[in-house]
Residue frames relative to the residue before (quaternion, step in Angstrom):
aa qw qx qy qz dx dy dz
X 1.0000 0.0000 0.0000 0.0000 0.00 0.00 0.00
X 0.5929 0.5673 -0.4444 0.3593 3.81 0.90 -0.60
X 0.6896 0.5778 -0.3680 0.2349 3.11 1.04 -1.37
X 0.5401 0.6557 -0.3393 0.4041 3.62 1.47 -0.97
X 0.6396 0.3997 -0.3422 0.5603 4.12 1.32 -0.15
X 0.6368 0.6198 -0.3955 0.2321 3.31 0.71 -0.28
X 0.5321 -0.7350 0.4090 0.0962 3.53 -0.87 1.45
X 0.6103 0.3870 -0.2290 0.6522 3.42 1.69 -0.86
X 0.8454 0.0002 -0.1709 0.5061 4.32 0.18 0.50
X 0.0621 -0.8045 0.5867 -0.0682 3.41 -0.20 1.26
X 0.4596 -0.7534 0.4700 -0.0155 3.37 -0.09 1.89
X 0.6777 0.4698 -0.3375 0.4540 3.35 0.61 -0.98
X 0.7213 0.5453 -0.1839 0.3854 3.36 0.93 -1.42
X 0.5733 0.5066 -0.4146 0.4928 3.85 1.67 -0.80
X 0.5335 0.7449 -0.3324 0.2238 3.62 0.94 -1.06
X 0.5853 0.6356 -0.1020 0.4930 2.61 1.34 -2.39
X 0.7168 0.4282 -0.2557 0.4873 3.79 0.30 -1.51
X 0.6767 0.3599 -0.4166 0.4889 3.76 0.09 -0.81
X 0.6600 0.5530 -0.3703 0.3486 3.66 0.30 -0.03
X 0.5625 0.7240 -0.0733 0.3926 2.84 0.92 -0.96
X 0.7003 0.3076 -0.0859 0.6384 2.83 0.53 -1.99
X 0.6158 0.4863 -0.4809 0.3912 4.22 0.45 -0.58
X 0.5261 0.6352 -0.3258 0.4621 3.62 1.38 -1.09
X 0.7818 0.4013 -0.1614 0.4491 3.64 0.50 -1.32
X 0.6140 0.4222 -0.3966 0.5362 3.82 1.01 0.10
X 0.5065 0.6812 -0.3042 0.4323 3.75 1.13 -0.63
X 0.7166 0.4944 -0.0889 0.4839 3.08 1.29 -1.91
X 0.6625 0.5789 -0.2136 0.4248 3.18 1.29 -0.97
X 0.7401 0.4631 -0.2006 0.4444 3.33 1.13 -0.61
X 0.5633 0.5284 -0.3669 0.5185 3.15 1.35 -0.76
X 0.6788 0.5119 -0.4126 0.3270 3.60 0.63 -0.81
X 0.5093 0.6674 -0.3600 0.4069 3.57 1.49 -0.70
X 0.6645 0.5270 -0.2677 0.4572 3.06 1.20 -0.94
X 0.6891 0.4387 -0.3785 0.4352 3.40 0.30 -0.66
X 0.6918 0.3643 -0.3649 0.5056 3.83 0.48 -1.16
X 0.6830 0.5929 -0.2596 0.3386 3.84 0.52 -0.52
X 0.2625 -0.7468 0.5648 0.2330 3.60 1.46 -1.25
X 0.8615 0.2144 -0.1501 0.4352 3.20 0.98 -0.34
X 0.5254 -0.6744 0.4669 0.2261 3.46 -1.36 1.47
X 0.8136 0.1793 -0.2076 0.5127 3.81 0.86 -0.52
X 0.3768 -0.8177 0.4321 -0.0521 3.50 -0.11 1.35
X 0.6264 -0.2650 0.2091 0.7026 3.43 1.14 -0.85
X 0.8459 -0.2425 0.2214 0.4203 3.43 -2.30 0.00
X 0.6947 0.5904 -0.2352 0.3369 3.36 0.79 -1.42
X 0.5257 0.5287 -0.4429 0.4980 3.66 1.27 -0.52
X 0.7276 -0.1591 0.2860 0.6030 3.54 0.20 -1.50
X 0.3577 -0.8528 0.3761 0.0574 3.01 -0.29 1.43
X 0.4767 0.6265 -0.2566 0.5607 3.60 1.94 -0.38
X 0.8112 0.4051 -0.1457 0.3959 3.39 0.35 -1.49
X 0.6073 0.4869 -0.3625 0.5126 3.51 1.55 -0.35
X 0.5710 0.6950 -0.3271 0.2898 3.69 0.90 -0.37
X 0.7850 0.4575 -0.0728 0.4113 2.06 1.41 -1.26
X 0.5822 0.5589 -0.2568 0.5317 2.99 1.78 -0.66
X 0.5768 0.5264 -0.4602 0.4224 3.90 0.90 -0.27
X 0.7251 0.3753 -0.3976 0.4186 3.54 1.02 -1.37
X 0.3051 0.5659 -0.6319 0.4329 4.14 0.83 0.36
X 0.8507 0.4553 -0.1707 0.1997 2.77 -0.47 -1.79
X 0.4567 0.4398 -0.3941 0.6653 3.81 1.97 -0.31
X 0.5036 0.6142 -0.4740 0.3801 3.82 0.54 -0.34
X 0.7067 0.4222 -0.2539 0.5078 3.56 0.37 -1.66
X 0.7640 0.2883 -0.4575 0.3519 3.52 -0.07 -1.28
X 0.5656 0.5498 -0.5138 0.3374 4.12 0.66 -0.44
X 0.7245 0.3662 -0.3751 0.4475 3.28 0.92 -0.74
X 0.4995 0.4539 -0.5059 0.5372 4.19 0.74 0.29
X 0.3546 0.7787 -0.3595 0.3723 3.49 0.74 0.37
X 0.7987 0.3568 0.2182 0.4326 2.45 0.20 -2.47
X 0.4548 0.5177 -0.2783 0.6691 3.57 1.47 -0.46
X 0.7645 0.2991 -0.3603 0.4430 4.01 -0.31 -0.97
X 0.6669 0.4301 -0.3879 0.4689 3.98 0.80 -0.98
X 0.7395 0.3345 -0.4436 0.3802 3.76 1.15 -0.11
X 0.3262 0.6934 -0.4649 0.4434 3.34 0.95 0.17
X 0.7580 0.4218 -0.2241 0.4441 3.34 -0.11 -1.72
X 0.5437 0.6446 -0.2820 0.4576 3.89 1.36 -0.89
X 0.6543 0.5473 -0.1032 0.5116 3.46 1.13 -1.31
X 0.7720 0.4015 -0.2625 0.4170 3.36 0.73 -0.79
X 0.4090 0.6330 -0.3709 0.5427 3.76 2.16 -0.82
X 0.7912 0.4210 -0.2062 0.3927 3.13 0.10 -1.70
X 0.6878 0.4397 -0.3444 0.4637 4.04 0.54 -0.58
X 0.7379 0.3021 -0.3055 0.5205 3.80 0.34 -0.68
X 0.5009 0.4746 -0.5066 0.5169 4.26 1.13 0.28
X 0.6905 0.4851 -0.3749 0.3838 3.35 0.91 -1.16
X 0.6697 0.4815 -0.2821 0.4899 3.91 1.11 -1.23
X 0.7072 0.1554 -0.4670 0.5076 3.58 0.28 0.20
X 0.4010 0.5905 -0.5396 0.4465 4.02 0.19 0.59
X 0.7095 0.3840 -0.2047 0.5543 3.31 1.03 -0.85
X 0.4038 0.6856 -0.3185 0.5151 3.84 1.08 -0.40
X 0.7906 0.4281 -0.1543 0.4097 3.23 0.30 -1.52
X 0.4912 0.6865 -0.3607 0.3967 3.31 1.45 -1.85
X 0.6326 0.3733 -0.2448 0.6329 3.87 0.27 -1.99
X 0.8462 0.1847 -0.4305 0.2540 3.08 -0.97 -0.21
X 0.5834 0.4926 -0.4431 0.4697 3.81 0.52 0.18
X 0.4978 0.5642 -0.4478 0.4831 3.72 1.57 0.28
X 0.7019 0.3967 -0.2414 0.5401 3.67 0.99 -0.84
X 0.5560 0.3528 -0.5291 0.5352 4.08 0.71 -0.53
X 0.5721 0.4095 -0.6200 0.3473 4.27 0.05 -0.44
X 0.7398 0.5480 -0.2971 0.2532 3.43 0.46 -1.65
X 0.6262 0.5278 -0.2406 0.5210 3.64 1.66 -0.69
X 0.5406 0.5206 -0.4036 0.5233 3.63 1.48 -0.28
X 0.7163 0.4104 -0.2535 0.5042 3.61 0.37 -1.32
X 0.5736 0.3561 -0.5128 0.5302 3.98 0.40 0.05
X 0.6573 0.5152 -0.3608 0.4151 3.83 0.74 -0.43
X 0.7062 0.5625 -0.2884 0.3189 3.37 1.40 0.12
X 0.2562 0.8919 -0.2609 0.2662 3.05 2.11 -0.21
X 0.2168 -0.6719 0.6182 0.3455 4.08 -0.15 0.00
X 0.7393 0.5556 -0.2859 0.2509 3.28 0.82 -1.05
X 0.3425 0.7964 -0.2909 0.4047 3.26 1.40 -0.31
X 0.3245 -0.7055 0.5994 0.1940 3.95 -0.80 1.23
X 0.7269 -0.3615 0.4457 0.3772 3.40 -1.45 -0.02
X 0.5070 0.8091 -0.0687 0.2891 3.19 1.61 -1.41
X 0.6359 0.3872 0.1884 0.6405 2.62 1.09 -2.52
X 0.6063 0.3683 -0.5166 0.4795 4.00 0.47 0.07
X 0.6770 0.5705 -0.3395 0.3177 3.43 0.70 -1.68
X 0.5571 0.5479 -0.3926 0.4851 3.75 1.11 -0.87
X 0.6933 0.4258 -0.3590 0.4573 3.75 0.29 -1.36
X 0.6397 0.5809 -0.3554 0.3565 3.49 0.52 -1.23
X 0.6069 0.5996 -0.2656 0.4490 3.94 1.20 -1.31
X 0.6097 0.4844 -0.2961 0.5531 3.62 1.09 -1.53
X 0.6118 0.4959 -0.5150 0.3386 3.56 0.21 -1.09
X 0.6544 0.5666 -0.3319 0.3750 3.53 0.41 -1.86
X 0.7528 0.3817 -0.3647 0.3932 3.68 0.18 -1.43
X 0.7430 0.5655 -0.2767 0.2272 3.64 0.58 -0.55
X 0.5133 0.7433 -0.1103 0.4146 2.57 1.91 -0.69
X 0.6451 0.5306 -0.0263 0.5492 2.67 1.91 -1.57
X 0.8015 0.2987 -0.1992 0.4782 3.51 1.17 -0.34
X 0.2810 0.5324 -0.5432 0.5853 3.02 1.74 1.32
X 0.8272 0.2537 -0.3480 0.3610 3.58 0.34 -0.37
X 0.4558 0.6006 -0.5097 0.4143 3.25 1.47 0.05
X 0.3739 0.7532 -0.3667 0.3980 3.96 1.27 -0.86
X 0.8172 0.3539 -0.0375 0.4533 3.22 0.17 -2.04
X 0.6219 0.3429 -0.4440 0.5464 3.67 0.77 -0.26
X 0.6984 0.4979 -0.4237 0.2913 3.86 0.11 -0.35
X 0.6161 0.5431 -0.3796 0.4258 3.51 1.61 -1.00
X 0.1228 0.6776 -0.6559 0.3090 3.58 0.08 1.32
X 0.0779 0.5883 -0.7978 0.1068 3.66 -1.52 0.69
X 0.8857 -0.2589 0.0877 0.3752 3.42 -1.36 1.44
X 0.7545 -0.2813 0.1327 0.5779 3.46 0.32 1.53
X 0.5379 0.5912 -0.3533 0.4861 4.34 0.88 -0.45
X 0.4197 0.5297 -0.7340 0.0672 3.35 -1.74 0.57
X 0.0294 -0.6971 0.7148 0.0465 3.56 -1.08 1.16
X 0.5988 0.3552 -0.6120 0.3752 3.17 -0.14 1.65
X 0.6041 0.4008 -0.5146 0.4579 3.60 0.90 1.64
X 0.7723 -0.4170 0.2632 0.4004 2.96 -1.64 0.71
X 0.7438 0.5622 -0.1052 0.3459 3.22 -0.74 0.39
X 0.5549 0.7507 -0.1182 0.3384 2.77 1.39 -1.38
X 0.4450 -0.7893 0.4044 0.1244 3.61 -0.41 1.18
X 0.3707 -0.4580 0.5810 0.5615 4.47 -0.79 -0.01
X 0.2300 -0.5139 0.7647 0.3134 3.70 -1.85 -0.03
X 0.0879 -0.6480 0.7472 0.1185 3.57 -1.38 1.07
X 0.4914 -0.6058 0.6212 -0.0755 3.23 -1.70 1.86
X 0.2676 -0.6968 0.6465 0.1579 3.37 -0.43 1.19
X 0.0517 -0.8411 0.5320 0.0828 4.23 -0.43 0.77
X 0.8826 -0.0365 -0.0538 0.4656 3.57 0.75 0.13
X 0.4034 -0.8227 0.2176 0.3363 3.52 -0.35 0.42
X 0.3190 0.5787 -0.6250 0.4156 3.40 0.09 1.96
X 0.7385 -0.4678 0.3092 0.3744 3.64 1.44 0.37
X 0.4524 0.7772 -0.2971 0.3210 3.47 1.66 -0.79
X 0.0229 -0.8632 0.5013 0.0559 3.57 -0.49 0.69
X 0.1827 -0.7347 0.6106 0.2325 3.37 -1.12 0.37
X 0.3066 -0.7057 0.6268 0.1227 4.04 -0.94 0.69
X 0.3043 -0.7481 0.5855 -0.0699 2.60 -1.55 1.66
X 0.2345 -0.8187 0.4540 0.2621 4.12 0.69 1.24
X 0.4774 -0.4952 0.6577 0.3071 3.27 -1.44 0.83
X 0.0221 -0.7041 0.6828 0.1937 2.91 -1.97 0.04
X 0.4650 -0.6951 0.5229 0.1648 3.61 -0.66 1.07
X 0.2752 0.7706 -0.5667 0.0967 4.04 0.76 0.46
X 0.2830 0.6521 -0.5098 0.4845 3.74 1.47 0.47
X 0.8383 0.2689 -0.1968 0.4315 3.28 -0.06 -1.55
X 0.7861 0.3858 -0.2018 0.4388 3.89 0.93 -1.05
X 0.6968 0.2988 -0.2396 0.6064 3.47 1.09 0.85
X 0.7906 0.2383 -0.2720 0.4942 3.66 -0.25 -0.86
X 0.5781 0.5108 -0.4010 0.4941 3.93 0.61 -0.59
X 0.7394 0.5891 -0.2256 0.2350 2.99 0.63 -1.17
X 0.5966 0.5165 -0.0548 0.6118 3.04 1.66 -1.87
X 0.6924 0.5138 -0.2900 0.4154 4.06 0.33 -0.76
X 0.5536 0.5744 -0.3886 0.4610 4.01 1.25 -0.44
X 0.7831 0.4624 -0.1822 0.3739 3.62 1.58 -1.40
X 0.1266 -0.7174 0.6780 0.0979 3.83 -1.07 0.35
X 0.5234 -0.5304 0.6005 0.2900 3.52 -2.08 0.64
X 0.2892 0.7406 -0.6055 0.0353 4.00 0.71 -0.52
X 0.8444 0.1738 0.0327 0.5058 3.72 0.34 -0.76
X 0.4744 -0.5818 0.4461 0.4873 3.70 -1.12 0.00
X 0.7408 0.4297 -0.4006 0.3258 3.92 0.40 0.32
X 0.5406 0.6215 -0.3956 0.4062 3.11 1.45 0.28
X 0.4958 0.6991 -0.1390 0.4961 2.83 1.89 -1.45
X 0.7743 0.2977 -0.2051 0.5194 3.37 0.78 -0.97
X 0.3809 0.5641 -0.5263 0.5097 4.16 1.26 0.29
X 0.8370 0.3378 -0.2634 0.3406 3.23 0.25 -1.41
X 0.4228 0.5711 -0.5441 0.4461 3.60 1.29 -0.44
X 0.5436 0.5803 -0.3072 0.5228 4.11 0.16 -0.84
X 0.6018 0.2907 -0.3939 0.6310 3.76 -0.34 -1.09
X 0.7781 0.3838 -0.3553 0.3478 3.39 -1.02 -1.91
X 0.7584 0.2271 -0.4335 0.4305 3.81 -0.12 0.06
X 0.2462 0.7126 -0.4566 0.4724 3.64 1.11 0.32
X 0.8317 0.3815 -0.0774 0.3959 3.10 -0.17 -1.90
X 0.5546 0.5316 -0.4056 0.4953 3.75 0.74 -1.30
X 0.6103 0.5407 -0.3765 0.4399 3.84 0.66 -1.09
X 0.6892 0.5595 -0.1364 0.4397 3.58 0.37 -1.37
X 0.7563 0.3086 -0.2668 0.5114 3.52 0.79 -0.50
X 0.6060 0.4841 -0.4823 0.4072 3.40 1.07 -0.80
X 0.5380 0.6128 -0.4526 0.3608 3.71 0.86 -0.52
X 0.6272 0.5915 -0.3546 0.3620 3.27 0.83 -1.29
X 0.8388 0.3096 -0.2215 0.3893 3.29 0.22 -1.64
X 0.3454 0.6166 -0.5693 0.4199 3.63 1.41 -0.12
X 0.8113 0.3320 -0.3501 0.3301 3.73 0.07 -1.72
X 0.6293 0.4943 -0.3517 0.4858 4.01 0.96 -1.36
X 0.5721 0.3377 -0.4613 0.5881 4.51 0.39 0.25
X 0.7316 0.3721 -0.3756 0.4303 4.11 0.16 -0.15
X 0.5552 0.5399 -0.3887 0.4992 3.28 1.38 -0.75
X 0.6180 0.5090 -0.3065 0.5148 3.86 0.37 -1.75
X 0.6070 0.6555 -0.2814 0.3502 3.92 0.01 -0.83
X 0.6087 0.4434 -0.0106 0.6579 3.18 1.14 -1.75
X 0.4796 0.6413 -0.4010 0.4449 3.70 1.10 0.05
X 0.7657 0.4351 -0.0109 0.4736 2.25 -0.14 -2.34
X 0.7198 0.4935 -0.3714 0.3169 3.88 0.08 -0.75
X 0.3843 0.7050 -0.3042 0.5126 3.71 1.73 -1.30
X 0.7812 0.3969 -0.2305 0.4231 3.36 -0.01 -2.13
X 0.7121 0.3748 -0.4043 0.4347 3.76 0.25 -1.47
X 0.6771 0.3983 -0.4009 0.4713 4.17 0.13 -0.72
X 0.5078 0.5532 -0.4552 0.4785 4.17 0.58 0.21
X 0.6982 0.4223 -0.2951 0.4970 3.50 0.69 -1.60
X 0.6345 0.3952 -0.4335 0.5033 3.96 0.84 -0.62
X 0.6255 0.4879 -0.4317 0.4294 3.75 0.11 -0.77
X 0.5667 0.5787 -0.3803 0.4464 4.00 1.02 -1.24
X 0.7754 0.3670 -0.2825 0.4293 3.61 0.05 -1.57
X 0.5074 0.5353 -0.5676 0.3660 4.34 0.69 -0.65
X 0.7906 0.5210 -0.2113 0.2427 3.45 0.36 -1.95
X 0.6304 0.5678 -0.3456 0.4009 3.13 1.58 -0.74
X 0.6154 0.5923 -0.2862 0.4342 3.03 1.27 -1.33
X 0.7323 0.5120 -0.3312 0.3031 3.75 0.81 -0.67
X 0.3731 0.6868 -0.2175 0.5847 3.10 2.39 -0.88
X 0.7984 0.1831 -0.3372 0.4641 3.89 0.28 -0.56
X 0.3450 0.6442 -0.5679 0.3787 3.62 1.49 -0.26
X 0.9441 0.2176 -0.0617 0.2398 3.53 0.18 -1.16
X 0.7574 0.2791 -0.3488 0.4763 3.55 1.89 0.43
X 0.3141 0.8744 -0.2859 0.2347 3.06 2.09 0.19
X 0.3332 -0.7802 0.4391 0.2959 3.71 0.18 0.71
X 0.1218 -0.7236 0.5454 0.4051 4.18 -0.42 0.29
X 0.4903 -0.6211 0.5467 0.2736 4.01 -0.66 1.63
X 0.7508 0.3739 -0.3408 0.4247 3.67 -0.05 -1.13
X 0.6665 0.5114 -0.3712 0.3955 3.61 0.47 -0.67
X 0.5036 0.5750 -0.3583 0.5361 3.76 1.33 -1.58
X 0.8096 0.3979 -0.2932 0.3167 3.65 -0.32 -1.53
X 0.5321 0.4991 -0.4599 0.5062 3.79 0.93 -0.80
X 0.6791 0.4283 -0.4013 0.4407 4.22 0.02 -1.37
X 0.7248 0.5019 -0.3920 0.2628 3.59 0.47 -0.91
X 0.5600 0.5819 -0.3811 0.4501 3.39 1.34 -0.70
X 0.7909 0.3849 -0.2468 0.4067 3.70 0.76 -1.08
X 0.4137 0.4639 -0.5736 0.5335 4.11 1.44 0.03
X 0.6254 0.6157 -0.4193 0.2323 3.17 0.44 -0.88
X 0.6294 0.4843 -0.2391 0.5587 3.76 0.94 -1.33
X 0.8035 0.2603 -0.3195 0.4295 3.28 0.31 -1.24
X 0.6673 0.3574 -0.5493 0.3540 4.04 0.20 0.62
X 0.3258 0.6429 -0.4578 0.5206 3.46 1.53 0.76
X 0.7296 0.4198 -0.2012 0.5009 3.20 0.55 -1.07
X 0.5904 0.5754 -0.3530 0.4424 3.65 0.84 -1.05
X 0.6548 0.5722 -0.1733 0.4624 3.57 0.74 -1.30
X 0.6709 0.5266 -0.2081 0.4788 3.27 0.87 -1.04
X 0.7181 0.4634 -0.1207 0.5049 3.64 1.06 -1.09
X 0.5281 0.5607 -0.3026 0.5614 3.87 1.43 -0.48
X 0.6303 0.4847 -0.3282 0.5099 3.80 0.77 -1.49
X 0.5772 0.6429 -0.3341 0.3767 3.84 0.91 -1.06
X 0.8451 0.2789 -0.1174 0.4408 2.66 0.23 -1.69
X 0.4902 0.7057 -0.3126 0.4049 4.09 1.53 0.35
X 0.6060 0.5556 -0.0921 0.5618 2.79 1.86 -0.99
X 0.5566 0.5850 -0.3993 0.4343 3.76 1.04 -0.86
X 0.7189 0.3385 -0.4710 0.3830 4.00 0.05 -0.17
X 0.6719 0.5159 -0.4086 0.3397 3.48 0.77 0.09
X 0.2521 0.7737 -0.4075 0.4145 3.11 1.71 0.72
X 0.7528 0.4995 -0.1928 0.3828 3.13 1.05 -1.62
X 0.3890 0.7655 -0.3929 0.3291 3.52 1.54 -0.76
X 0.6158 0.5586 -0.2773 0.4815 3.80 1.07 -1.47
X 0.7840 0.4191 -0.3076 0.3392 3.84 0.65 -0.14
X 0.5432 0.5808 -0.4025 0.4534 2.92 2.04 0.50
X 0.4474 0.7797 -0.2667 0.3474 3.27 1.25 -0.95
């Protein structure tokens, strides 16, 4: 009981403080939460649940990874695949410019014209194939290399086939002329050659793209689980945070209120000098 008069340790007042200050770390955290969104903040919150949440979070960025190298995969494969298709139409009009070259009836006149069309078209099959370029990529020239697609993030690729339509079409098509009905009728031959040769192509570069696009859409589902499991476990719950904050709030009102109190109690003792 003496100690409770004593001027040199005022119990009431340590009480008051250790509240307080428990009241004001409570408060302090919750506020992290709110400006943060998030309930685990670092090791020091919960030192399990952040581990675990960092080796997520290396999870997502591997899989933004794997999304940009398929992208960039998507974009080879779509502008090889659009000028494959370029070429397709236009090996419908070099047939249609061969078979008018096949005519007996046809002047010298009339061949030399078809023969001209033949040339220019010919020429803007390879103009096609030089243009189907994406970032420094075209696999529709000689030469031309598979494109390996990083697809997930153990390294796994997926391969995008070149297609040589340089060598199995324009080379092919550029040797021939309408000058005469038997030339007309060589190149009728090639030109169904080639129509063959491309339809292969765009058969393999539309199965390849496909295999793209599927990779990418089953990433974006795999993306949204992991996140979702990532906020499962540092996601702050706002409505819950914002109710506690209102009531640390009162109760370091109250805490504050009860410290001054108990600050004031040794001047109680003053009256027994008097």
């Amino acid at each position: 009981m003496a100690l409770n008069n004593s001027i040199n340790t005022n119990v009431g007042a340590m009480v008051a403080l250790r509240s307080l200050n428990a009241v004001n770390n409570d408060l302090s955290k919750t506020q992290d939460r709110i400006s943060t969104g998030l309930k685990v903040i670092g090791a020091k919150d919960d030192a399990s649940s952040f581990a675990i949440a960092q080796g997520i979070r290396a999870e997502i960025k591997s899989i933004f990874a794997v999304q940009q190298g398929l992208a960039n995969g998507r974009g080879v494969s779509n502008v090889a695949l659009a000028g494959a298709t370029a070429i397709s139409n236009l090996l419908i009009d070099l047939k249609e410019t061969v078979i008018q070259g096949l005519n007996p009836g046809n002047t010298s006149e009339q061949q030399a014209i078809l023969n001209s069309d033949f040339g220019e078209l010919v020429g803007q099959v390879l103009n096609f194939i030089q243009n189907a370029e994406y970032n420094g990529r075209n696999l529709l020239q000689s030469g031309a290399s598979n494109l390996n697609v990083i697809s997930d993030t153990n390294g796994g690729t997926l391969t995008v086939r070149s297609q040589d339509l340089e060598g199995t079409v324009y080379s092919q098509l550029n040797v021939q002329n309408l000058t005469n009905i038997s030339t007309a009728s060589q190149a009728l031959t090639q030109i169904n050659t080639v129509i063959n040769s491309v339809n292969v192509a765009l058969g393999q570069l539309g199965a390849d793209a496909r295999s793209l696009e599927f990779q990418d859409t089953f990433l974006v589902s795999i993306l949204d689980a992991t996140e979702e499991g990532l906020g499962s476990i540092v996601d702050a719950d706002m409505a819950k945070e914002s109710a506690k904050l209102q009531a640390l709030q009162v109760k370091q009102q109250l805490a504050v209120q009860s410290l001054s109190i108990a600050n004031a109690a040794p001047n109680i003792l003053l009256g027994l000098f008097q």
